[in-house]
C-alpha positions as CSV (number, residue, x, y, z in Angstrom):
1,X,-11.5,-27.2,22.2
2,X,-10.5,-30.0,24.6
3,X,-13.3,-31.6,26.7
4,X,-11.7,-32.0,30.4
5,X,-9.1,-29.8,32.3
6,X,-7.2,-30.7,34.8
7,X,-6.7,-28.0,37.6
8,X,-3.0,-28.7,38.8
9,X,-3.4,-26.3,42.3
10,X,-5.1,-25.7,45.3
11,X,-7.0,-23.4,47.2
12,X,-8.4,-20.4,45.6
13,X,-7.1,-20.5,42.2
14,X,-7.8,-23.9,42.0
15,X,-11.2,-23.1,42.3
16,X,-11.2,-20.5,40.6
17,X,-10.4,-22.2,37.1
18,X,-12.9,-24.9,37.6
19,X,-15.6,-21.9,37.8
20,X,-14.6,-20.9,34.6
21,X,-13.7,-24.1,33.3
22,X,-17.9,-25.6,34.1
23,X,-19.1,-22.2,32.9
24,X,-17.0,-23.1,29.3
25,X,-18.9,-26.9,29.1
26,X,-15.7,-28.5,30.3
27,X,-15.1,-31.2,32.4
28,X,-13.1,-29.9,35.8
29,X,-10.5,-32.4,37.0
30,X,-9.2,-31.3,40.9
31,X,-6.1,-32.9,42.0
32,X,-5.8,-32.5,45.9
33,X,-3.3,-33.6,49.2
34,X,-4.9,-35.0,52.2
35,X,-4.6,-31.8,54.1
36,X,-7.4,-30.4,51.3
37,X,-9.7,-32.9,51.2
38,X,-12.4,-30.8,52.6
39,X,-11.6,-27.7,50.5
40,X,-14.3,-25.9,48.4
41,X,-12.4,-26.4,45.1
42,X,-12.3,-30.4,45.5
43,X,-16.1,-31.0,46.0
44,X,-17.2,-27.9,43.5
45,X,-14.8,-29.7,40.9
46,X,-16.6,-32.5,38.5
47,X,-13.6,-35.1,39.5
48,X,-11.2,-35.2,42.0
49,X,-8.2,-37.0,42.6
50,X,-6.2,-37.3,45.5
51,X,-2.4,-36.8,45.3
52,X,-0.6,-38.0,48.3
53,X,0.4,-36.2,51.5
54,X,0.3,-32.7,52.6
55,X,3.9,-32.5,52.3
56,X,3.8,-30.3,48.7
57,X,6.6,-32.3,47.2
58,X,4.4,-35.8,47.7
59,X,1.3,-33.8,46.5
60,X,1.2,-30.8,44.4
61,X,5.0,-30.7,42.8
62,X,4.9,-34.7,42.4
63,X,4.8,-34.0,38.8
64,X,4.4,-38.2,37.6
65,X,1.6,-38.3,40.3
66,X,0.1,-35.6,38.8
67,X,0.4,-36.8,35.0
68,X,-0.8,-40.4,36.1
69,X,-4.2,-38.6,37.7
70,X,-4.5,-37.0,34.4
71,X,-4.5,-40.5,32.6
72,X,-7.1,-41.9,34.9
73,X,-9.1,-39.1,34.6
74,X,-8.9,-38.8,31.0
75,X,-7.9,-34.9,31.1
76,X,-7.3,-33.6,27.8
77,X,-5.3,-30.7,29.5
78,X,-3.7,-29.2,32.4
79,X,-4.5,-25.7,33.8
80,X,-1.2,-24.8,36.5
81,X,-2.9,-21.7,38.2
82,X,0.2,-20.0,39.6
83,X,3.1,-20.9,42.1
84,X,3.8,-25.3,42.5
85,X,4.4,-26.1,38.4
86,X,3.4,-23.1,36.5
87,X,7.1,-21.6,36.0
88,X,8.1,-25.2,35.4
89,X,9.5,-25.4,31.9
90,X,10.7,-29.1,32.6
91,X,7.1,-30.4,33.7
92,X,5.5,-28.6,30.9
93,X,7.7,-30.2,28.3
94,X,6.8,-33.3,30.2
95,X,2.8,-32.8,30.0
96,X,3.5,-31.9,26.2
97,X,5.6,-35.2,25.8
98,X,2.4,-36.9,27.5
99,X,0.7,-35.6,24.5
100,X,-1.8,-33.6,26.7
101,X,-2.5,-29.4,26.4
102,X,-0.1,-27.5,28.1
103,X,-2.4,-24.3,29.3
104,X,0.9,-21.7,29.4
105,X,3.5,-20.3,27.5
106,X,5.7,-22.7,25.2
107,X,8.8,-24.1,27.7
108,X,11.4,-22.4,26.0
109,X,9.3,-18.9,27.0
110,X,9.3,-19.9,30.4
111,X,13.3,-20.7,30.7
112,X,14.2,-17.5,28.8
113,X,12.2,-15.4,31.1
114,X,12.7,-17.8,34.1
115,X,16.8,-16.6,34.8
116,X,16.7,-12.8,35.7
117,X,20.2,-12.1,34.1
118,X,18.6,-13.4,30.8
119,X,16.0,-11.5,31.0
120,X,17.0,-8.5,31.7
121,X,19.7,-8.9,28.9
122,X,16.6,-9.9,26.5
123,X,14.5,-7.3,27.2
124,X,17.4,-5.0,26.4
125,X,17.4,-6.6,23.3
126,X,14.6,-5.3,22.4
127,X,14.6,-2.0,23.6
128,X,12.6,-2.5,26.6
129,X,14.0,0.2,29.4
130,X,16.2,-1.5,32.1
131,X,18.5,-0.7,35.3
132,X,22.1,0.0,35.0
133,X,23.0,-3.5,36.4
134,X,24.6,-6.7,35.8
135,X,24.9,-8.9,32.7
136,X,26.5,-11.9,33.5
137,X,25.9,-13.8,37.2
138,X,27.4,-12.5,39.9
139,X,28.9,-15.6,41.9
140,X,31.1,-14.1,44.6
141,X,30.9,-10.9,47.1
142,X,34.4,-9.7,45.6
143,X,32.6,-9.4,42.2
144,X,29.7,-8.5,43.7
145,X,31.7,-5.4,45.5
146,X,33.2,-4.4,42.1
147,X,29.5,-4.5,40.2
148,X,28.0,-2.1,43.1
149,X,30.7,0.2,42.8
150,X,30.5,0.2,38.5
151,X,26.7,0.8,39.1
152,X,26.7,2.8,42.2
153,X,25.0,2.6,45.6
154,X,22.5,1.7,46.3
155,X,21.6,-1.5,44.6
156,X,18.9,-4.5,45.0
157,X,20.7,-7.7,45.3
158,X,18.9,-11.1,44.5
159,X,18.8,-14.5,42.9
160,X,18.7,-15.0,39.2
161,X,15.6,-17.6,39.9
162,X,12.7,-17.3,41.5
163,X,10.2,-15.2,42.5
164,X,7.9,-13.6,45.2
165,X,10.4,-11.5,46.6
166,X,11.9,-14.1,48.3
167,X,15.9,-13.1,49.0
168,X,15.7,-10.0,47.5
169,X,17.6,-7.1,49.5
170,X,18.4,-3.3,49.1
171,X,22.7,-2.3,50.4
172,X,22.9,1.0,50.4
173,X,26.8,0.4,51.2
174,X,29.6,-2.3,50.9
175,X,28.6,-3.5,54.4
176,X,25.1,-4.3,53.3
177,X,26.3,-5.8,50.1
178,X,27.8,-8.6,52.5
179,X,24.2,-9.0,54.1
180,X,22.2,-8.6,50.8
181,X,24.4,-11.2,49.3
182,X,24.6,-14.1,51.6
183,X,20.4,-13.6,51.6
184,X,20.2,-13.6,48.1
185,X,22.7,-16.8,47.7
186,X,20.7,-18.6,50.4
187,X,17.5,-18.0,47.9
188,X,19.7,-19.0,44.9
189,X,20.5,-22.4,46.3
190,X,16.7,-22.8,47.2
191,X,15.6,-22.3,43.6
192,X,18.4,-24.3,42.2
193,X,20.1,-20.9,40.2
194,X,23.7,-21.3,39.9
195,X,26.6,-19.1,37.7
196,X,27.3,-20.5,33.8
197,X,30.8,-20.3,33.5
198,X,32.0,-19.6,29.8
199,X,32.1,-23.4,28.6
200,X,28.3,-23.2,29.2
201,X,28.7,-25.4,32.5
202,X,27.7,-24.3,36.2
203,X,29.8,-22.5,38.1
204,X,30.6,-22.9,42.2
205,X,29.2,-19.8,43.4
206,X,25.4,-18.7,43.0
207,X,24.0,-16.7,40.6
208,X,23.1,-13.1,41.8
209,X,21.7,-9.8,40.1
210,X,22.8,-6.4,40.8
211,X,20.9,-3.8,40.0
212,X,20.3,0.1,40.6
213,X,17.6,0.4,43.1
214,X,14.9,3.2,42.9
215,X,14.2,5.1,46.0
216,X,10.3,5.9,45.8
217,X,9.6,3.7,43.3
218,X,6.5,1.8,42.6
219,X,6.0,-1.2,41.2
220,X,3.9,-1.7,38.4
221,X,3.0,-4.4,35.9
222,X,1.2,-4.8,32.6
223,X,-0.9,-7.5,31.9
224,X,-0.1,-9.5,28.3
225,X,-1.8,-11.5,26.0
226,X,-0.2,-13.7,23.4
227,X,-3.0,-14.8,21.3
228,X,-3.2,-17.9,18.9
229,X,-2.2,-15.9,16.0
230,X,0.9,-14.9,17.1
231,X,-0.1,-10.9,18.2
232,X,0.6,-9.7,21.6
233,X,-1.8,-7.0,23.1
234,X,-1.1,-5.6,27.0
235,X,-4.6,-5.1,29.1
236,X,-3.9,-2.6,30.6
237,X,-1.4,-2.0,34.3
238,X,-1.7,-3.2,38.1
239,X,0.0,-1.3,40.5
240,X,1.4,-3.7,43.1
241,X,3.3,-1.2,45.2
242,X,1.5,-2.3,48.8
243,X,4.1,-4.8,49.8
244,X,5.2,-6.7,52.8
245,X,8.7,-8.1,52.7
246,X,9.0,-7.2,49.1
247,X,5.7,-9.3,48.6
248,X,2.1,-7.8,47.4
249,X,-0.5,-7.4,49.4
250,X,-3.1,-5.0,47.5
251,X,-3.1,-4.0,43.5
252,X,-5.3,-1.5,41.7
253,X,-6.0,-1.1,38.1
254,X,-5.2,1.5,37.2
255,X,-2.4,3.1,38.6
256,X,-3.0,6.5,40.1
257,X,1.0,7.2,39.8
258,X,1.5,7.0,36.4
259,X,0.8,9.5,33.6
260,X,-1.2,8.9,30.6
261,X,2.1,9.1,28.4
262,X,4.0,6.8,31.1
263,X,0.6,4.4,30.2
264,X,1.2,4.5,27.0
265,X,5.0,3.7,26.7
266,X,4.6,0.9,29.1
267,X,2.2,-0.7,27.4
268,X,3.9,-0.5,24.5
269,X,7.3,-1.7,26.1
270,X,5.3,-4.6,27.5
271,X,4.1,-5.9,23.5
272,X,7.7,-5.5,22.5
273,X,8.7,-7.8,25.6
274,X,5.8,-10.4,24.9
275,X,6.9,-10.4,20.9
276,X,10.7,-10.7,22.3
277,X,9.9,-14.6,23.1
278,X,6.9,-15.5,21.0
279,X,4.8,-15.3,24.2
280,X,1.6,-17.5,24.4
281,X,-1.2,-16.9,26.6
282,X,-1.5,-14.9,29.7
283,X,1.5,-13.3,31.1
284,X,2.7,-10.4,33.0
285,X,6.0,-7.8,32.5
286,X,6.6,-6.2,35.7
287,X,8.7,-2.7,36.0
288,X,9.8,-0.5,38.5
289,X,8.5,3.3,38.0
290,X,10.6,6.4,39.3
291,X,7.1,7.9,41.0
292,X,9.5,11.7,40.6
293,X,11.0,11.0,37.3
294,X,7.9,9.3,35.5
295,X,10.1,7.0,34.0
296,X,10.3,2.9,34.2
297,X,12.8,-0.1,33.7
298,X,11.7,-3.7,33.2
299,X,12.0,-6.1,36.3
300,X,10.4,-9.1,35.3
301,X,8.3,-11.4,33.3
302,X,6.0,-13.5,35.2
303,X,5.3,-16.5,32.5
304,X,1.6,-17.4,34.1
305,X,-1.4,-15.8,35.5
306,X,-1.0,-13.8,38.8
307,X,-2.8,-14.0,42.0
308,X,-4.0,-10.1,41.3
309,X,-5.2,-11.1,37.7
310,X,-9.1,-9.9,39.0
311,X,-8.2,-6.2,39.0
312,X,-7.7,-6.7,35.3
313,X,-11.1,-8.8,34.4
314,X,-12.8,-6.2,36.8
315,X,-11.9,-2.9,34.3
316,X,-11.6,-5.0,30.9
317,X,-14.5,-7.2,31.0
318,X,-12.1,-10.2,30.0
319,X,-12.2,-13.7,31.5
320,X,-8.5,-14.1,31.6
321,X,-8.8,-18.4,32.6
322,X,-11.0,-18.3,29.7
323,X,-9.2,-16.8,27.0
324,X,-6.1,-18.9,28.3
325,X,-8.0,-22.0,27.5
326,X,-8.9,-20.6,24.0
327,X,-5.3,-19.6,23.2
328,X,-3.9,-22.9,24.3
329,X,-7.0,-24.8,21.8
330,X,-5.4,-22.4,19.0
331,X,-8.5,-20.7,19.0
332,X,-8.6,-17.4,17.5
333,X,-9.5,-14.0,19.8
334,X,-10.2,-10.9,19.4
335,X,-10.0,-9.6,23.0
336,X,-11.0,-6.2,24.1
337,X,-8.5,-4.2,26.0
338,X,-10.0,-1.1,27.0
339,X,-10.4,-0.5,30.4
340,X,-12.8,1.5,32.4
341,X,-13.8,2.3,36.1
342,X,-11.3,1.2,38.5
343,X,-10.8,-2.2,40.6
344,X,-8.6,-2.8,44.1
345,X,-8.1,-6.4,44.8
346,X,-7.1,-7.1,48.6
347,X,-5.2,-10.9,49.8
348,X,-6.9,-12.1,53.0
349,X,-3.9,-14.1,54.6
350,X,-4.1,-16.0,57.7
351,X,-1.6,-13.8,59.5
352,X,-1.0,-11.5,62.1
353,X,-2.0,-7.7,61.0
354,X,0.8,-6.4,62.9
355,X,3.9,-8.5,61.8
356,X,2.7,-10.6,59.1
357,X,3.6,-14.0,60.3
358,X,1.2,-16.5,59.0
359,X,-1.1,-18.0,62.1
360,X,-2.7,-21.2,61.0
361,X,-6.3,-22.7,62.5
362,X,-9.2,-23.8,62.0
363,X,-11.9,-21.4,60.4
364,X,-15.4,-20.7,62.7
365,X,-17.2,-17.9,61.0
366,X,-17.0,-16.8,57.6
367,X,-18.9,-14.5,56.0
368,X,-18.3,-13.0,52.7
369,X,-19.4,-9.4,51.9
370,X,-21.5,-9.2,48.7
371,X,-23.4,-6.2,46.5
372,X,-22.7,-4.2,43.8
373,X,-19.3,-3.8,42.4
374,X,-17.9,-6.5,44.8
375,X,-16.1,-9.9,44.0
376,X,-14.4,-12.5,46.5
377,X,-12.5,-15.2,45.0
378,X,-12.0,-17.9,47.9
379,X,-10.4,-21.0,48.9
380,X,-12.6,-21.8,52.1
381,X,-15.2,-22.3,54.0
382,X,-16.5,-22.5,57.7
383,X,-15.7,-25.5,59.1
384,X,-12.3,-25.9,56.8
385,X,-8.4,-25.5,58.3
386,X,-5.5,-23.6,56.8
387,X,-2.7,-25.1,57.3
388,X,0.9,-24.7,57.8
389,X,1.3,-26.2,54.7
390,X,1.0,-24.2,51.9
391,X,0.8,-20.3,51.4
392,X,-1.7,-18.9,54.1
393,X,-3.6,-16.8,51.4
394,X,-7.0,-17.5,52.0
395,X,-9.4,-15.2,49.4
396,X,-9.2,-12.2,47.8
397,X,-11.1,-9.2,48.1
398,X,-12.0,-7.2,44.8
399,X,-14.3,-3.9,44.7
400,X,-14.7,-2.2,41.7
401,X,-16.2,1.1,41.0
402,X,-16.9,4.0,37.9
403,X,-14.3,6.5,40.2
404,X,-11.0,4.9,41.9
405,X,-13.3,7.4,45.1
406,X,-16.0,5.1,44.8
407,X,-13.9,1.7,44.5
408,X,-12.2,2.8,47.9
409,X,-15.6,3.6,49.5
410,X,-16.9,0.0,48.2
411,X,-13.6,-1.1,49.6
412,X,-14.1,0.4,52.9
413,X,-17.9,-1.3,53.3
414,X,-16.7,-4.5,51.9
415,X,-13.7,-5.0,54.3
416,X,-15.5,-4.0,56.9
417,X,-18.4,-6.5,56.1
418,X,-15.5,-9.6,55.6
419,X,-16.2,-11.8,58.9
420,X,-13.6,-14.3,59.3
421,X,-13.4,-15.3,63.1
422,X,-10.5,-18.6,64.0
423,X,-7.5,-17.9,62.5
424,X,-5.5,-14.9,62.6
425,X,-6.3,-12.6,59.5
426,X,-4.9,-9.5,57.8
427,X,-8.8,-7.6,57.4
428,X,-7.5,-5.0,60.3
429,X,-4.4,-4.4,58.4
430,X,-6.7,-3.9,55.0
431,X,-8.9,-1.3,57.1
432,X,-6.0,0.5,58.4
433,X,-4.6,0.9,54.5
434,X,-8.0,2.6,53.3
435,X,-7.6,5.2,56.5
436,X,-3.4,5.9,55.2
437,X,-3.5,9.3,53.4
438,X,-1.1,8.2,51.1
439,X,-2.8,5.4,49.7
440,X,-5.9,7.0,50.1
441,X,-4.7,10.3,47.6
442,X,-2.4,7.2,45.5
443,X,0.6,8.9,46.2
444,X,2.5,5.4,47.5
445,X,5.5,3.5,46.7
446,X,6.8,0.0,47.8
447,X,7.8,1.6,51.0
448,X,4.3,2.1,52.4
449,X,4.0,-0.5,54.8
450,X,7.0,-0.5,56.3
451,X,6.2,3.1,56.7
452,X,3.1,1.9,58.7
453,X,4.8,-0.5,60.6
454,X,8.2,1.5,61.4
C-alpha cells in the first residue's frame, strides 16, 4: 500500500476521501484554488497545496499544477473523487507516466466507455440490453431526421461525451429533432466530441446519439467493483429517478420499482458490462427501466465513483474510497455485496427550491442533523462562501433505516432538523418530495419533478 494520497477535488468529496484516507494510516494531500482556502477539506487534510485561481482551469483541471503539487508533496498516489479529472483518460495516463498510482480504472477503460456510441455498441457486444438507436455518430439534422424516423418517435438526442445530463433532450417529432439537436451539438462542442469519419479522422459535424426514449421510465444504476484479481461483482442498485433538468437530485438503495427478477438480471448485466473492458475499481452502469414493462436497456458507464455512492456503503457495509485504494495497491478483496435495510441520500445545493438556479453566498448558520441511521457528508462550514465557481452542491443528506417506511420517516426528521440559513438552499424542495405520494408509495419515474413544478 502506498503511504500518501493526494486528493485531486474539492468540496465534499474532497473531504470525504481524506476521512477515509486518515482512517486507512495514510497521509492526505489536499490540493485547493484561492476561492477554497477556508474550506473544511483543506484544513482537515494532513497537507495542503494551493493550486492557483478560482477559475477551475487555473486550479482544479490544471493538470501539470496538479502533478507538480504531487512531487512536492511526495504523494505516492492520486485519488480524482468525481467530476474536474476523473473521466480523464489523458491525465491518468499522464499521472501513470509520472510513475505515481492512478486510483481509477486503467485509461483505455475510461475512453471506451467515455464516447456513448462506443459504448452502447460495446455493451451490445456483450449482450448487455440496449435501445433501438444509433451506431455510428450522427453529425447532421438530415441524418439525424432519417435515424428518428428508422427508430421511431420519440427519441433522446445528446452528445456522444459527457455527462450530467448536460444537452440531453427528448423530440417527440421532426420539429423537436431541430431543437434537441442544435442543444445536443452545442454540448458536443463543449466536451470536445466530434464524428470519426471512415479513415479514422474527425469529421465536421458533432457527434450525436439517437436513441428510443422510454416514457415512464426510471433511471437506475448498479454499482460495480472490479477487484485486483480481475472479478467483477455489482453491489447492489441506486435508483436516481428524482431529477432536475435530466440531473439527480435524490437516490435510494434499493429501488422500490424494480422486481426481484428485474434485480437479478441487472446485476448480472452490470458484471458482463464491467468484464466487457477489464474494469478496475469502482464504477457505475447506468440503465433506463420500462417502470410498465419491467424491462431495462444500458445507458451508460460512469468510469469513477458517484456523488450518490453513500446509499450503497449505507445497505452494504462497504467503504467504497477504501476498497478503491486497495484495488489500485493490487490488494486482494473479498468484498461483501449483500445489502440490507434501505438508504435515501438527498444533495443540498445552494439553489432556489422553486427553479433550481444555483444562488451563491456566504453561509450564517449551519447545523447538521445527527442520530441514529443518519449521515451528512459536507463540504462547509459556518462562516465559509459557495461560490459561483464550481458546482453549488453543498452536502448530502443520507438516512438509512431496517424498512424503506422508516428511512423516509428518518428522512423527514432529518431534513427537517438541516439548518442552513445565507444562501439559497434546496431543504424546502427535499421536504416537499417526502410529502409527494408518488415518491412516498415509490411509484416515480424521471418525470417527477417536473410533475411538481409544471
Amino acid at each position: 500500500m502506498f503511504d500518501s494520497v493526494l486528493v485531486a477535488n474539492r468540496g465534499e468529496i474532497a473531504r470525504r476521501i481524506i476521512r477515509t484516507v486518515q482512517r486507512m494510516g495514510l497521509r492526505a494531500v489536499a490540493v485547493y484554488s484561492e476561492a477554497d482556502a477556508d474550506l473544511p477539506f483543506v484544513k482537515e487534510a494532513d497537507e495542503a497545496i494551493l493550486l492557483g485561481p478560482a477559475n477551475p482551469a487555473q486550479s482544479y483541471l490544471d493538470a501539470g499544477r496538479v502533478l507538480e503539487a504531487a512531487r512536492e508533496s511526495g504523494a505516492r498516489a492520486i485519488h480524482p473523487g468525481y467530476g474536474f479529472f476523473s473521466e480523464n483518460a489523458g491525465f491518468a495516463r499522464a499521472v501513470i507516466e509520472a510513475g505515481l498510482v492512478w486510483i481509477g480504472p486503467s485509461p483505455e477503460a475510461i475512453e471506451r466507455m467515455g464516447d456513448k456510441i462506443n459504448a452502447r455498441n460495446l455493451m451490445e457486444a456483450a449482450g448487455v440490453p440496449v435501445a433501438a438507436g444509433t451506431r455510428e455518430p450522427v453529425t447532421d439534422l438530415e441524418k439525424a431526421v432519417a435515424a428518428a424516423a428508422e427508430i421511431g418517435y420519440p427519441v433522446m438526442v445528446k452528445a456522444a461525451g459527457g455527462g450530467g445530463g448536460i444537452g440531453m433532450g427528448v423530440a417527440r417529432d421532426e420539429a423537436g429533432l431541430a431543437k434537441a439537436f442544435e442543444t445536443a451539438s452545442r454540448a458536443a462542442a463543449r466536451f470536445g466530441s466530434a464524428g470519426g469519419d471512415a479513415s479514422g479522422g474527425q469529421a465536421a459535424g458533432p457527434a450525436i446519439l439517437l436513441e428510443r426514449y422510454i416514457e415512464r421510465a426510471r433511471h437506475v444504476e448498479v454499482q460495480i467493483l472490479g477487484l485486483a484479481d480481475g472479478t467483477v461483482v455489482a453491489l447492489g442498485e441506486r435508483d436516481c429517478s428524482v431529477q432536475r433538468r435530466h440531473q439527480k437530485v435524490v437516490e435510494e438503495s434499493p429501488s422500490p420499482g424494480i422486481s426481484p427478477e428485474l434485480r437479478e438480471r441487472m446485476l448480472a448485466a452490470a458484471v458482463r458490462a464491467g468484464e466487457a473492458v477489464g474494469y478496475l475499481g469502482a464504477g457505475t452502469v447506468e440503465c433506463l427501466v420500462d417502470a410498465d414493462k419491467q424491462d431495462f436497456v444500458f445507458l451508460e458507464m460512469n468510469t469513477r465513483l458517484q456523488v450518490e455512492h453513500p446509499v450503497t456503503e449505507l445497505v452494504t457495509g462497504v467503504d467504497l474510497v477504501e476498497q478503491q485504494l486497495r484495488i489500485a495497491a493490487g490488494e486482494k478483496t473479498v468484498v461483501p455485496t449483500a445489502v440490507t435495510g434501505h438508504a435515501i441520500e438527498f444533495r443540498v445545493y445552494a439553489e432556489d427550491p422553486k427553479r433550481f438556479f444555483p444562488g451563491p453566498g456566504k453561509i450564517d448558520i449551519w447545523e447538521e442533523p445527527s442520530g441514529e441511521g443518519v449521515r451528512v457528508d459536507s463540504g462547509y462550514a459556518a462562516g465559509n462562501a459557495v461560490t459561483p465557481f464550481y458546482d453549488p452542491l453543498m452536502a448530502k443528506l443520507c438516512v438509512y433505516g431496517r424498512t424503506r417506511s422508516e428511512a423516509l420517516a428518518r428522512a423527514r426528521e432529518a431534513v427537517a432538523g438541516f439548518r442552513i440559513e445565507g444562501p439559497k438552499n434546496n431543504l424546502p424542495f427535499c421536504s416537499e418530495l417526502l410529502d409527494r405520494i408518488e415518491f412516498v408509495n415509490g411509484d416515480y419515474d424521471t418525470g417527477l419533478v417536473a410533475r411538481m413544478r409544471a
